[in-house]
LUMVORO-969191 format. One record per residue (C-alpha): residue number from 1; residue in three letters; chain; x, y, z. Coordinates in Angstrom, 1 decimal. Example, Ala and Ser with C-alpha at 12.3 -4.5 7.8 and 13.67 -1.06 7.14 Angstrom:
nr: 1 | rest: ALA | kette: A | u: 12.3 | v: -4.5 | w: 7.8
nr: 2 | rest: SER | kette: A | u: 13.7 | v: -1.1 | w: 7.1
//
This chain:
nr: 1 | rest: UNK | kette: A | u: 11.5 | v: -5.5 | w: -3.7
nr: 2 | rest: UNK | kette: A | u: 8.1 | v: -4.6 | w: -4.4
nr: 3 | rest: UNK | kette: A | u: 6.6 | v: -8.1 | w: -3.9
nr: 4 | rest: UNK | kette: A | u: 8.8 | v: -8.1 | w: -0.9
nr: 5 | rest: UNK | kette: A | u: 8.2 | v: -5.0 | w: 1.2
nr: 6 | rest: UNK | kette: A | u: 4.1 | v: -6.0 | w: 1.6
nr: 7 | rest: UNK | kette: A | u: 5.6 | v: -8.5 | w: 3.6
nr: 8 | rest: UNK | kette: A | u: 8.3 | v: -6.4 | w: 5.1
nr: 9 | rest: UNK | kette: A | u: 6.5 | v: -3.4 | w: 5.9
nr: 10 | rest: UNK | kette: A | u: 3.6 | v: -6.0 | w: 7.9
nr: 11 | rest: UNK | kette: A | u: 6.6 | v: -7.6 | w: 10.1
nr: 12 | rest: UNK | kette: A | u: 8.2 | v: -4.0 | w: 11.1
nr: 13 | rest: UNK | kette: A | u: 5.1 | v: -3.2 | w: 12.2
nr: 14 | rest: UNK | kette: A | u: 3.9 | v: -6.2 | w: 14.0
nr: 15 | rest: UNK | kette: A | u: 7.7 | v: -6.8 | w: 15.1
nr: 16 | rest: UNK | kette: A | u: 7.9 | v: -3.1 | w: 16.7
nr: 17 | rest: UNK | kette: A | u: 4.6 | v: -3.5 | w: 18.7
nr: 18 | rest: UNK | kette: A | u: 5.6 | v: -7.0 | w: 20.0
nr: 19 | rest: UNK | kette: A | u: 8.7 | v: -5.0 | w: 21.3
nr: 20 | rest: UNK | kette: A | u: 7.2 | v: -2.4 | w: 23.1
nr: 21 | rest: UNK | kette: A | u: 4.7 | v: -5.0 | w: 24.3
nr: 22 | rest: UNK | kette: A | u: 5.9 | v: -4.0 | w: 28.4
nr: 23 | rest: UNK | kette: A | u: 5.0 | v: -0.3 | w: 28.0
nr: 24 | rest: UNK | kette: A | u: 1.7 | v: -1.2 | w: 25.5
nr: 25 | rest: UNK | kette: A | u: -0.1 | v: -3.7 | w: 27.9
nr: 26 | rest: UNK | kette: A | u: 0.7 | v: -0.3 | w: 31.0
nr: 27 | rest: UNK | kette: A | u: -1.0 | v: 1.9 | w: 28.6
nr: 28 | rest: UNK | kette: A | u: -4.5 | v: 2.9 | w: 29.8
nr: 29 | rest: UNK | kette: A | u: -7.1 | v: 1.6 | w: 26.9
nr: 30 | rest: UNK | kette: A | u: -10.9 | v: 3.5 | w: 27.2
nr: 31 | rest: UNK | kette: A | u: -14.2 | v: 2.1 | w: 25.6
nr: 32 | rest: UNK | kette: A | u: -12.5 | v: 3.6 | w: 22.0
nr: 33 | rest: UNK | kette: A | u: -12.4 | v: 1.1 | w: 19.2
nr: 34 | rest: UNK | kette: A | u: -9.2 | v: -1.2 | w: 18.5
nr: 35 | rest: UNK | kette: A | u: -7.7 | v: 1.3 | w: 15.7
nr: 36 | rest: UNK | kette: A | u: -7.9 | v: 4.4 | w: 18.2
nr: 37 | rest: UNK | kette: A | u: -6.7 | v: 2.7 | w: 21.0
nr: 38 | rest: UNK | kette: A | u: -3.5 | v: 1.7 | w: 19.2
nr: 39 | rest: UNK | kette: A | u: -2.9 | v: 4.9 | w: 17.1
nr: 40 | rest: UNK | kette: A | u: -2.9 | v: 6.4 | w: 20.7
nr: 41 | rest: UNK | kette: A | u: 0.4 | v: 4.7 | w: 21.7
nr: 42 | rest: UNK | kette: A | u: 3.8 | v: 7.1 | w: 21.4
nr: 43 | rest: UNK | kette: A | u: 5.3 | v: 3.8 | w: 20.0
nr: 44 | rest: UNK | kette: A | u: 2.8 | v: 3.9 | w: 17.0
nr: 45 | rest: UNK | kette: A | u: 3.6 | v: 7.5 | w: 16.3
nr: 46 | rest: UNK | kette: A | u: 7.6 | v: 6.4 | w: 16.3
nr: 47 | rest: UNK | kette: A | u: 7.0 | v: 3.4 | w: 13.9
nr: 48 | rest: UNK | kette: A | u: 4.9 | v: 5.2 | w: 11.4
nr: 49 | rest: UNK | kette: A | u: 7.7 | v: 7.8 | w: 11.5
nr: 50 | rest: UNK | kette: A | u: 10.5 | v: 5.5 | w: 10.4
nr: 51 | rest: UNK | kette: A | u: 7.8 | v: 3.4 | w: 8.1
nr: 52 | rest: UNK | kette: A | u: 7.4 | v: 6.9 | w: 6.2
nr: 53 | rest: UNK | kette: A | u: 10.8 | v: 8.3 | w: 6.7
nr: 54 | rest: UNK | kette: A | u: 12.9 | v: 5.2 | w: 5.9
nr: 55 | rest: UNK | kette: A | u: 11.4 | v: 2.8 | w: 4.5
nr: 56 | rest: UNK | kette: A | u: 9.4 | v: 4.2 | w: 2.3
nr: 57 | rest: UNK | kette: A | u: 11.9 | v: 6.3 | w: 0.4
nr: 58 | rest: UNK | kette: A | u: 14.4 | v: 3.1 | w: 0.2
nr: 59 | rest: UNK | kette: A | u: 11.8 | v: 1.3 | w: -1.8
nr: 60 | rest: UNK | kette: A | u: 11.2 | v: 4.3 | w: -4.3
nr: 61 | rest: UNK | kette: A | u: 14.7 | v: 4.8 | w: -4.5
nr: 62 | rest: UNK | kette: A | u: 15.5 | v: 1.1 | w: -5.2
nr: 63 | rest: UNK | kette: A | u: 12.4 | v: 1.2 | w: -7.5
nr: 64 | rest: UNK | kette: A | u: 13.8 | v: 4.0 | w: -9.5
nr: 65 | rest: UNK | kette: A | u: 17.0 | v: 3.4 | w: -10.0
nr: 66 | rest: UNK | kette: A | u: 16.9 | v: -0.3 | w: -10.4
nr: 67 | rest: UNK | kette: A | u: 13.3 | v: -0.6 | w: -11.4
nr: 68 | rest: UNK | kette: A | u: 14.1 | v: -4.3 | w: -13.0
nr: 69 | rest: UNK | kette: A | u: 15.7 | v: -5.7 | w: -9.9
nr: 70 | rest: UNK | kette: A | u: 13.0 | v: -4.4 | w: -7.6
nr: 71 | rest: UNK | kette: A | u: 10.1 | v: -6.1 | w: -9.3
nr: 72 | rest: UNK | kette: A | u: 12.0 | v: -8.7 | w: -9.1
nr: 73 | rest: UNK | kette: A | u: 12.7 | v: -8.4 | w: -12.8
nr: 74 | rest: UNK | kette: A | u: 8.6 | v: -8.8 | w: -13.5
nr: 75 | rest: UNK | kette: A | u: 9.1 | v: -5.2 | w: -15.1
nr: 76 | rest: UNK | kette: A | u: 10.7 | v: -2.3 | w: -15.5
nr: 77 | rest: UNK | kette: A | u: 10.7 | v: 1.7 | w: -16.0
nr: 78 | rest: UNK | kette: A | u: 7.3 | v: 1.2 | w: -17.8
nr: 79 | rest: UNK | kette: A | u: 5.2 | v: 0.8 | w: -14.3
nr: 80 | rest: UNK | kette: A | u: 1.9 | v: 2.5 | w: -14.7
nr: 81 | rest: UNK | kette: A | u: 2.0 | v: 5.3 | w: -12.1
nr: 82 | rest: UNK | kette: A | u: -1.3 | v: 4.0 | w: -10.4
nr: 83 | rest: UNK | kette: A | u: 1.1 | v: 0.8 | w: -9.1
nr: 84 | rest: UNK | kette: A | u: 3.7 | v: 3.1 | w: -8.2
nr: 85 | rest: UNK | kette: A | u: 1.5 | v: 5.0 | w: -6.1
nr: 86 | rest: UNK | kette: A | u: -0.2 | v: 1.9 | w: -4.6
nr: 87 | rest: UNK | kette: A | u: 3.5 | v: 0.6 | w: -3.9
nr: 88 | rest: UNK | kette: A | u: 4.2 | v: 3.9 | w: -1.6
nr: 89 | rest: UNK | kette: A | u: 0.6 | v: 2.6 | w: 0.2
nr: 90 | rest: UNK | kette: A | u: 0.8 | v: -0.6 | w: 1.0
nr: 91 | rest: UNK | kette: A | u: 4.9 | v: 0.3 | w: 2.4
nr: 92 | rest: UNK | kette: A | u: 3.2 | v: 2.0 | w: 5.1
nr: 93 | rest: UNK | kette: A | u: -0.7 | v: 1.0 | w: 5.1
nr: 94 | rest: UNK | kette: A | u: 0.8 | v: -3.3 | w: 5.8
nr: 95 | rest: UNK | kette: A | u: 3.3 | v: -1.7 | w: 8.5
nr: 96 | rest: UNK | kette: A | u: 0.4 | v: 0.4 | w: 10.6
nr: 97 | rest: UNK | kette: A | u: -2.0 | v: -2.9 | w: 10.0
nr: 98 | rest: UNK | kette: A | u: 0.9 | v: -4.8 | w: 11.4
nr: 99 | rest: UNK | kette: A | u: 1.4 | v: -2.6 | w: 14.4
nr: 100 | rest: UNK | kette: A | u: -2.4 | v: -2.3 | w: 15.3
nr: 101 | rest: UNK | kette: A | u: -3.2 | v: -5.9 | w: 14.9
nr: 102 | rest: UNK | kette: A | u: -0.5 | v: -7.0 | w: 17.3
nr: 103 | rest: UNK | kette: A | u: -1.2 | v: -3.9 | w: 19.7
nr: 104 | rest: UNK | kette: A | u: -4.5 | v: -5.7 | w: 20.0
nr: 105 | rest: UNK | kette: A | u: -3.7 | v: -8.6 | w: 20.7
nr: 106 | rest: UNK | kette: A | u: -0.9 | v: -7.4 | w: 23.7
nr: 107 | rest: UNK | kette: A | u: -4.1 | v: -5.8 | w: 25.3
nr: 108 | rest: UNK | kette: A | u: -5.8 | v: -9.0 | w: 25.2
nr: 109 | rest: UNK | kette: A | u: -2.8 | v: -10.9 | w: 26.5
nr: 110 | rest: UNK | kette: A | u: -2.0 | v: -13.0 | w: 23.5
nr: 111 | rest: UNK | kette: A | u: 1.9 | v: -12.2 | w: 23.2
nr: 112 | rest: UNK | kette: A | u: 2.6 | v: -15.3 | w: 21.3
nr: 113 | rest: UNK | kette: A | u: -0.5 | v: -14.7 | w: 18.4
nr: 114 | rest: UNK | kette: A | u: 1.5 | v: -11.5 | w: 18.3
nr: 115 | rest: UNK | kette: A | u: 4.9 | v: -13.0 | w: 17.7
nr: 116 | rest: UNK | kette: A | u: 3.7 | v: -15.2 | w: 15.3
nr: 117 | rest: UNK | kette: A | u: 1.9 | v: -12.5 | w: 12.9
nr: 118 | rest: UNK | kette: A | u: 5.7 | v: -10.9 | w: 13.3
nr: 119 | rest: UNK | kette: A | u: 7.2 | v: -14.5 | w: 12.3
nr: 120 | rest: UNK | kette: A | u: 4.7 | v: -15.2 | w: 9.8
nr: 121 | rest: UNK | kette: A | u: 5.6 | v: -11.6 | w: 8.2
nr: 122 | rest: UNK | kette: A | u: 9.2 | v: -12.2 | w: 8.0
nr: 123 | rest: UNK | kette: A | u: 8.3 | v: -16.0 | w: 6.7
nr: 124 | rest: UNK | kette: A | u: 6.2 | v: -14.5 | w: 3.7
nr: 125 | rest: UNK | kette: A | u: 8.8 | v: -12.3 | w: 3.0
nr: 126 | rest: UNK | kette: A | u: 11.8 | v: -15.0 | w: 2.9
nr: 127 | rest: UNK | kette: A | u: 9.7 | v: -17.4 | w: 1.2
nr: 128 | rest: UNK | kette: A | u: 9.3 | v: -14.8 | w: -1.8
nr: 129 | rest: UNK | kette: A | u: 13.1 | v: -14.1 | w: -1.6
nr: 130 | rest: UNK | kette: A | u: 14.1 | v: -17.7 | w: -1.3
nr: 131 | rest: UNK | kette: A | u: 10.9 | v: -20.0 | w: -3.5
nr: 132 | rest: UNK | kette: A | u: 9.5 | v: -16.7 | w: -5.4
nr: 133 | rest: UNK | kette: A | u: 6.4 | v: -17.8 | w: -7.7
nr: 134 | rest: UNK | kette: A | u: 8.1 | v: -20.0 | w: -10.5
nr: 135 | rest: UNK | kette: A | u: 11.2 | v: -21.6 | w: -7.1
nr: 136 | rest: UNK | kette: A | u: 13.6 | v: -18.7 | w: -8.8
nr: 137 | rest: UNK | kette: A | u: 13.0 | v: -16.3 | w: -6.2
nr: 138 | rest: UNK | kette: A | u: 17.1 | v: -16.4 | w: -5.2
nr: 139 | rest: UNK | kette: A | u: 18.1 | v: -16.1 | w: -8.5
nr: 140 | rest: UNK | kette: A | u: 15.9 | v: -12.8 | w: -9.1
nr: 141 | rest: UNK | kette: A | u: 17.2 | v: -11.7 | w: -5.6
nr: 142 | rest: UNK | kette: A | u: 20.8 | v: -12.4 | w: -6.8
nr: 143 | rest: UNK | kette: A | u: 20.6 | v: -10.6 | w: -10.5
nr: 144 | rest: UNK | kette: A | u: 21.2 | v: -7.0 | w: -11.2
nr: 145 | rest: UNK | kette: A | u: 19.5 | v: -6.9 | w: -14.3
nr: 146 | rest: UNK | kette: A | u: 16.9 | v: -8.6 | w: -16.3
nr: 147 | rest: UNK | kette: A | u: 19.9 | v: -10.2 | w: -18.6
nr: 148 | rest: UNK | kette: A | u: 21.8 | v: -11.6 | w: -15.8
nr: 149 | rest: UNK | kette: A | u: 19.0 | v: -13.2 | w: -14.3
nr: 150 | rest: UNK | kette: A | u: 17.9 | v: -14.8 | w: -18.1
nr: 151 | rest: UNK | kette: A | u: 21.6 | v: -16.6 | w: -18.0
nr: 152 | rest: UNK | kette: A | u: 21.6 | v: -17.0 | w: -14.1
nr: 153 | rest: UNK | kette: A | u: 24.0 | v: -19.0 | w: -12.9
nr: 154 | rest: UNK | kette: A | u: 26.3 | v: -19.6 | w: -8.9
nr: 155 | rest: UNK | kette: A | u: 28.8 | v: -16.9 | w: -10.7
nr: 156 | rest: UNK | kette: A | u: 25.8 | v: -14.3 | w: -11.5
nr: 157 | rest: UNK | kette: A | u: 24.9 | v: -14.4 | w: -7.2
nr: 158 | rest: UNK | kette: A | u: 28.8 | v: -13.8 | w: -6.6
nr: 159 | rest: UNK | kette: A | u: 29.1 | v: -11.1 | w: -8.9
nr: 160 | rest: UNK | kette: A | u: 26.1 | v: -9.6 | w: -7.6
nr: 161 | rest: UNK | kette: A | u: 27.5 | v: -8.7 | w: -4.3
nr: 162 | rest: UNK | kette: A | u: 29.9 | v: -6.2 | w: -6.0
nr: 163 | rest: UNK | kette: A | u: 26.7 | v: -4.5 | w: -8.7
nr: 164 | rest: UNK | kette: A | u: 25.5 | v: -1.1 | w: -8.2
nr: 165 | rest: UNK | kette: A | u: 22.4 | v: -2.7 | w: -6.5
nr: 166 | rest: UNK | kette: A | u: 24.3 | v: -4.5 | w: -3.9
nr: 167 | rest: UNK | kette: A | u: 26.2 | v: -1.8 | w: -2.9
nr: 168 | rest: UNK | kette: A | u: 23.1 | v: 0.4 | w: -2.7
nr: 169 | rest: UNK | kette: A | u: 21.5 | v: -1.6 | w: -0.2
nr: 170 | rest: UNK | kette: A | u: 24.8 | v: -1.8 | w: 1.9
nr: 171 | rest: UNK | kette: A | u: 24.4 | v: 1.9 | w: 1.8
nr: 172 | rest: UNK | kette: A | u: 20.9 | v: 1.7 | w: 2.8
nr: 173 | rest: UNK | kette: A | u: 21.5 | v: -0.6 | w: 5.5
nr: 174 | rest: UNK | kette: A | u: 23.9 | v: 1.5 | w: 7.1
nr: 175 | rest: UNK | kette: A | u: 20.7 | v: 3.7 | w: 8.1
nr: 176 | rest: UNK | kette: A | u: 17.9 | v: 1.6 | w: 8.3
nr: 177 | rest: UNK | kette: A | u: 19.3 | v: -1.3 | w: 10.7
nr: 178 | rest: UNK | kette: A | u: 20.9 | v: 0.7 | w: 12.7
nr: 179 | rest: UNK | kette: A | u: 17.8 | v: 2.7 | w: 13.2
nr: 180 | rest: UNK | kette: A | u: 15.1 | v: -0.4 | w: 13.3
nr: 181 | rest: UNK | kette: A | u: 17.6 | v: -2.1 | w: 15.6
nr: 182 | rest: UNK | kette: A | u: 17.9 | v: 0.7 | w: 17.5
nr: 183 | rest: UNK | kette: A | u: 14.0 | v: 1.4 | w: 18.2
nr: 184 | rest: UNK | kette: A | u: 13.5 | v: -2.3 | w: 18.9
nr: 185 | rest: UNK | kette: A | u: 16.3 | v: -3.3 | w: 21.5
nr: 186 | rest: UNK | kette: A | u: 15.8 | v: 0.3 | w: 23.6
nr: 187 | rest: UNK | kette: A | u: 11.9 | v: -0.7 | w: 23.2
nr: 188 | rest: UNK | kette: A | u: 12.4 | v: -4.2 | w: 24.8
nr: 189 | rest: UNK | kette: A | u: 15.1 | v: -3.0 | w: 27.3
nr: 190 | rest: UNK | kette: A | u: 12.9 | v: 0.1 | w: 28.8
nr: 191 | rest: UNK | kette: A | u: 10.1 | v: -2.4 | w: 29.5
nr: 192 | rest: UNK | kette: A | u: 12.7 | v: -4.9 | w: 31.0
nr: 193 | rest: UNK | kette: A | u: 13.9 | v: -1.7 | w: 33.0
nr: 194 | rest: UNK | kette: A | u: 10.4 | v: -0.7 | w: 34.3
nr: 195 | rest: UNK | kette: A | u: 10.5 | v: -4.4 | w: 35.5
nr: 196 | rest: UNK | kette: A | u: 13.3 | v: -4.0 | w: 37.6
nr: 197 | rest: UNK | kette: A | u: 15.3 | v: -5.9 | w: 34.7
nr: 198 | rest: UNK | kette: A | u: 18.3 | v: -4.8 | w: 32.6
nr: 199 | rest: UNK | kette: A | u: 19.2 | v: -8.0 | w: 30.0
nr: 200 | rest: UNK | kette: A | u: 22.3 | v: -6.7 | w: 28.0
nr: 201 | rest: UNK | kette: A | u: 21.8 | v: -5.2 | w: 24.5
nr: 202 | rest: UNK | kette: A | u: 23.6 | v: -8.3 | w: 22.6
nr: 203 | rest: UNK | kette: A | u: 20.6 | v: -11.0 | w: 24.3
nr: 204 | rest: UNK | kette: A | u: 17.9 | v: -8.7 | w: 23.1
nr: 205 | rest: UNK | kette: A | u: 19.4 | v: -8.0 | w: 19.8
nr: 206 | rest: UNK | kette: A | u: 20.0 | v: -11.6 | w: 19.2
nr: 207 | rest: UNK | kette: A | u: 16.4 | v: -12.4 | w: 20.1
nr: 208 | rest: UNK | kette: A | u: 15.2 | v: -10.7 | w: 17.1
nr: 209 | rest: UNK | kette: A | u: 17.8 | v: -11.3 | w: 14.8
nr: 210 | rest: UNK | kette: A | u: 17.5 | v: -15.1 | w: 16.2
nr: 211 | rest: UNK | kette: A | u: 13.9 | v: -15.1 | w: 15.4
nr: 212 | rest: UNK | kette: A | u: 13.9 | v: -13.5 | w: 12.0
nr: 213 | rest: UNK | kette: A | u: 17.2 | v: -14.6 | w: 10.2
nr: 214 | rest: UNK | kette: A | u: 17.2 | v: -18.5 | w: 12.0
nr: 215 | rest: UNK | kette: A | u: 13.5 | v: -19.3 | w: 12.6
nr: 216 | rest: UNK | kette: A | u: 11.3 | v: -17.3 | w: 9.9
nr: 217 | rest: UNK | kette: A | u: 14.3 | v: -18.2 | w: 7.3
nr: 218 | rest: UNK | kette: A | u: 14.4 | v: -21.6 | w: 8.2
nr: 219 | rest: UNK | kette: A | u: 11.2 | v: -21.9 | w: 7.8
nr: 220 | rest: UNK | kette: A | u: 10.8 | v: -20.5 | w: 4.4
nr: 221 | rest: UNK | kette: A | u: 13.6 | v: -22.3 | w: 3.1
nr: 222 | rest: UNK | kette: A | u: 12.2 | v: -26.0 | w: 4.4
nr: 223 | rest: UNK | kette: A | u: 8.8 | v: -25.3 | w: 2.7
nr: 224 | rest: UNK | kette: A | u: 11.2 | v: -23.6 | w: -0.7
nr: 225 | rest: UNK | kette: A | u: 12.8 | v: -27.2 | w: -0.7
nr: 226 | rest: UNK | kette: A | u: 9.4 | v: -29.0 | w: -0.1
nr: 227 | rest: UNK | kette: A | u: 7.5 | v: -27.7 | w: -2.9
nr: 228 | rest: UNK | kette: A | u: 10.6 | v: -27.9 | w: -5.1
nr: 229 | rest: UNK | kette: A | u: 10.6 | v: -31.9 | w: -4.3
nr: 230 | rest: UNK | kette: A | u: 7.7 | v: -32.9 | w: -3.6
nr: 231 | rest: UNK | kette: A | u: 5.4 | v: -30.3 | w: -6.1
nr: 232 | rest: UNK | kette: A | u: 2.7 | v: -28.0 | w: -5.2
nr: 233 | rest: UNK | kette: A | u: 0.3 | v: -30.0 | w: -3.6
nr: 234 | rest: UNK | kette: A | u: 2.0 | v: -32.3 | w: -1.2
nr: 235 | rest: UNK | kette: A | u: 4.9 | v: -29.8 | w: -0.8
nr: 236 | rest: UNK | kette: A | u: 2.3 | v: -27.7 | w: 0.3
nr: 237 | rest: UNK | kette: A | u: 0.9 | v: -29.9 | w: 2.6
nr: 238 | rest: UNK | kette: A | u: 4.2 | v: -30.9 | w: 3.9
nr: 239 | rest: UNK | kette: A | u: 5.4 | v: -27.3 | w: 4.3
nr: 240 | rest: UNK | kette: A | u: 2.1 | v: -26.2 | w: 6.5
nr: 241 | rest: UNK | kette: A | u: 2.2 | v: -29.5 | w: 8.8
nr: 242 | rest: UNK | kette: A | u: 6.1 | v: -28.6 | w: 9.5
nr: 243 | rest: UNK | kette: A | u: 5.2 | v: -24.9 | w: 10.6
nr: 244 | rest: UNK | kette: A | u: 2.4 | v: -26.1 | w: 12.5
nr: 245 | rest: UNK | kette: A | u: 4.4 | v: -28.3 | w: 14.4
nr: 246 | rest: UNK | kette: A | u: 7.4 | v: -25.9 | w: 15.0
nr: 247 | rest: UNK | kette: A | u: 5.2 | v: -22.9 | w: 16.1
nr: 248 | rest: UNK | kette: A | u: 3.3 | v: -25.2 | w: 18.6
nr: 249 | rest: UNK | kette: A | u: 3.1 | v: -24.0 | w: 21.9
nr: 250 | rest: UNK | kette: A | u: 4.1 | v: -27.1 | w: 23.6
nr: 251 | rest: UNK | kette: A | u: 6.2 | v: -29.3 | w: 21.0
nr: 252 | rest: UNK | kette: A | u: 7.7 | v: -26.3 | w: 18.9
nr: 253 | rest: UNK | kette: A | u: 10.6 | v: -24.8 | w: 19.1
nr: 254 | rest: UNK | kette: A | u: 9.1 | v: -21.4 | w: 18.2
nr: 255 | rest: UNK | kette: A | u: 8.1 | v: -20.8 | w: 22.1
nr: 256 | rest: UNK | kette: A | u: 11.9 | v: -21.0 | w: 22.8
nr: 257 | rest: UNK | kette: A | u: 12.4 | v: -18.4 | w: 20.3
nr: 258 | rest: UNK | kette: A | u: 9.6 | v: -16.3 | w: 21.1
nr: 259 | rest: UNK | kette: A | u: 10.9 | v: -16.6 | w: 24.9
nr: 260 | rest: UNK | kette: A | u: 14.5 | v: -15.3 | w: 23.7
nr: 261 | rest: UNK | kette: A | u: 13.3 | v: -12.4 | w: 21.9
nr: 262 | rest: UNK | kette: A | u: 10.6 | v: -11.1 | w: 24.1
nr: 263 | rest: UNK | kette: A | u: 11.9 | v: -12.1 | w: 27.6
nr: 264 | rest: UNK | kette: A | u: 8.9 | v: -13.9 | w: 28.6
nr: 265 | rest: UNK | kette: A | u: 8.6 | v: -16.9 | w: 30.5
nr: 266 | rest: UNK | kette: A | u: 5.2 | v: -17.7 | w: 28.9
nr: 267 | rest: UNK | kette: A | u: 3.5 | v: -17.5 | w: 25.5
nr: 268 | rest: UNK | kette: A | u: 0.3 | v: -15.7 | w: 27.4
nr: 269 | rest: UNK | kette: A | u: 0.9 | v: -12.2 | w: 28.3
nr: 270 | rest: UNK | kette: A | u: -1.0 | v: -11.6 | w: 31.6
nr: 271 | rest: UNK | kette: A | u: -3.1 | v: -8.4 | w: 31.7
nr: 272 | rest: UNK | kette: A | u: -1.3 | v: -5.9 | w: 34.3
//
């Protein structure tokens, strides 16, 4: 979705750097500025590559054929080409921001600041899915069409997982996990390996999946319910003091998922 993949594209990036953080903090780094030091790294090279060869032509091809469900039924066929265009950008533009940002701050030993811009990616991305602007952001996820989503009801999300769009992005999924999944676990597992380390493929895949689809979705869904219940401005409030609290390095639980996905025993990343 278009407001989606901003997001998206941010936390491949940022997620793909954090996973190749081993191999990115043994990298040698000259007096060149941040943005040349990171576009350096084989491992940027390898995400812009799937950023321009995957992703971006799953979001045009979702745009085009379902151009109602991808805007989250906002609009339709009748886009003016300059958002179009800007919609190709930011798909890989947010994902090579992601990627340097975190690369950065690898280098400067801040592991866990680079975890949570991949967290807070995934977050922004789930909270539009789940909340949206108006709190409908599941029922536009769950609607084929403008017309189902108008009369939405539980039925409408069950039918949707047998539309055209559903079984496009099962199709579409078929390539891109695989592929992301793939990058990221032989990422994490070559660094383990230069360690003398070789975790098994399920515990790193977990780590991620762990961290996106249980952490980042949990919290976008608490702060979802919060502003639902308690309106904008406490729910708000709420919603910021619970993410505070649960990405805290010492009373969180976000360290214990940050440990499980990158294999470190501490949220600083010591300079090798």
């Amino acid at each position: 979705m278009v407001q989606v993949d901003i997001f998206w594209s941010y936390g491949i990036g940022a997620g793909l750097a954090v996973a190749a953080h081993r191999q990115i903090q043994k990298q040698k780094e000259d007096s060149a500025s941040v943005w040349k030091n990171a576009l350096r790294s084989p491992f940027f090279t390898k995400a812009l590559l799937f950023l321009g060869l995957v992703f971006v032509p799953s979001g045009f091809w979702l745009l085009w054929q379902f151009s109602s469900w991808e805007t989250m039924h906002a609009a339709g066929r009748d886009l003016p080409v300059w958002l179009v265009g800007l919609f190709a950008i930011t798909n890989v533009s947010q994902g090579v921001l992601g990627f340097v940002i975190c690369h950065y701050l690898i280098r400067r030993g801040s592991l866990y600041a680079a975890w949570l811009n991949f967290i807070g990616a995934y977050f922004g991305m789930f909270f539009i899915l789940v909340h949206g602007w108006d709190g409908k952001g599941y029922q536009r996820f769950f609607s084929p069409d403008r017309e189902a989503f108008e009369s939405w009801t539980w039925q409408t999300a069950g039918s949707w997982f047998t539309s055209d769009v559903a079984f496009t992005l099962y199709g579409m999924g078929v390539i891109l996990i695989p592929v992301l999944g793939g990058m990221t676990i032989g990422w994490v597992r070559e660094g383990l390996r230069e360690t003398g380390r070789n975790d098994a493929p399920l515990a790193t895949l977990g780590g991620f999946l762990g961290s996106i689809l249980v952490f980042a979705l949990g919290l976008a869904i608490v702060s979802s319910v919060a502003l639902i219940q308690l309106g904008l401005i406490p729910g708000t409030l709420c919603s910021v003091l619970f993410i505070l609290v649960l990405t805290h390095k010492r009373w969180g639980l976000g360290p214990w998922f940050y440990r499980w996905m990158t294999f470190e025993s501490s949220p600083t990343l010591q300079k090798q």
